[in-house]
C-alpha positions in Angstrom: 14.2 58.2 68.3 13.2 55.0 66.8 12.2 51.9 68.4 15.8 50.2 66.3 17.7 53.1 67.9 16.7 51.9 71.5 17.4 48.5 70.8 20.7 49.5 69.5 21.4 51.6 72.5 20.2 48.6 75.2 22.1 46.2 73.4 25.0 48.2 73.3 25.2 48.3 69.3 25.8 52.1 69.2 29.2 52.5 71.1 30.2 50.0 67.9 29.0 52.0 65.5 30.2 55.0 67.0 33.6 53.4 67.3 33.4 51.8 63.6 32.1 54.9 62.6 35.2 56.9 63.7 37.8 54.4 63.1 36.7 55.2 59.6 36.6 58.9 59.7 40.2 58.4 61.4 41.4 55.9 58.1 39.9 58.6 55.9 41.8 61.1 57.0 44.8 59.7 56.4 44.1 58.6 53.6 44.0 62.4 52.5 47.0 63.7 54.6 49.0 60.9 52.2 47.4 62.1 49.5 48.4 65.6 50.2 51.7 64.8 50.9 52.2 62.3 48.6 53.6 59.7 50.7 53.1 56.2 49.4 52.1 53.2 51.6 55.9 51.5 50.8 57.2 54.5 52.3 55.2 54.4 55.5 55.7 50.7 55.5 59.8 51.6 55.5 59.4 54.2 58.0 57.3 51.4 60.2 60.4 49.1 59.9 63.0 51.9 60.3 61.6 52.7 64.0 61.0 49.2 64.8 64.9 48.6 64.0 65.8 52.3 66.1 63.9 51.3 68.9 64.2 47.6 69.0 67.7 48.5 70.0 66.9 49.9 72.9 63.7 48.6 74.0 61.6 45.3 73.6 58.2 46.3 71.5 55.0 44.8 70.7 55.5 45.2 66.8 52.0 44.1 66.1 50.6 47.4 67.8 52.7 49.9 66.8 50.8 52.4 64.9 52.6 55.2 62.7 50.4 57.6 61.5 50.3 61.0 60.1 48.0 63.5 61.9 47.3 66.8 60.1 47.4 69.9 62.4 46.3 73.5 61.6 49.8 74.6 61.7 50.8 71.2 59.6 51.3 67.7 59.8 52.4 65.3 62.5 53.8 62.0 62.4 52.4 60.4 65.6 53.8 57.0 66.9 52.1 54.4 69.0 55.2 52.2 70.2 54.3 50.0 73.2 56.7 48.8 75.2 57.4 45.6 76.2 60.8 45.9 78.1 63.9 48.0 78.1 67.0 46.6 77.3 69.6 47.0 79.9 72.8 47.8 78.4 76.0 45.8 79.5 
């Protein structure tokens, strides 16, 4: 281990790369599973705004973090959703 490696490591620079490092693995694989599937960014952008719209009726969401992603399994491919939640709505 080099003497930049420690420094990294004292200075807490390698939990960013690790985390940089995997954001990007994360980006690149979806960036294939679109591929694969041939889903275009309009159409996750329309999905994006079709749950914001379902879910907004029922609940108050932070739109800025929601994160709709596909996830590709062994057995196939996932659409996974991060919708936080501000509020529900209480119905009348």
């Amino acid at each position: 281990m080099g003497l930049a490696n420690i420094m990294s490591r004292f200075f807490g620079r390698e939990e960013e790369v690790n985390t940089s490092k995997n954001e990007a693995k994360k980006r690149l694989r979806l960036v294939l599973v679109h591929d694969r599937l041939d889903i275009s960014e309009s159409m996750m952008e329309n999905l994006r705004e079709d749950l914001i719209a379902t879910i907004g009726k029922y609940m108050e969401i932070d739109q800025d973090a929601l994160d709709v992603t596909l996830s590709r399994e062994d057995e196939g491919v996932a659409l996974v959703a991060n919708i936080p939640v501000l509020n529900v709505k209480r119905q009348a």
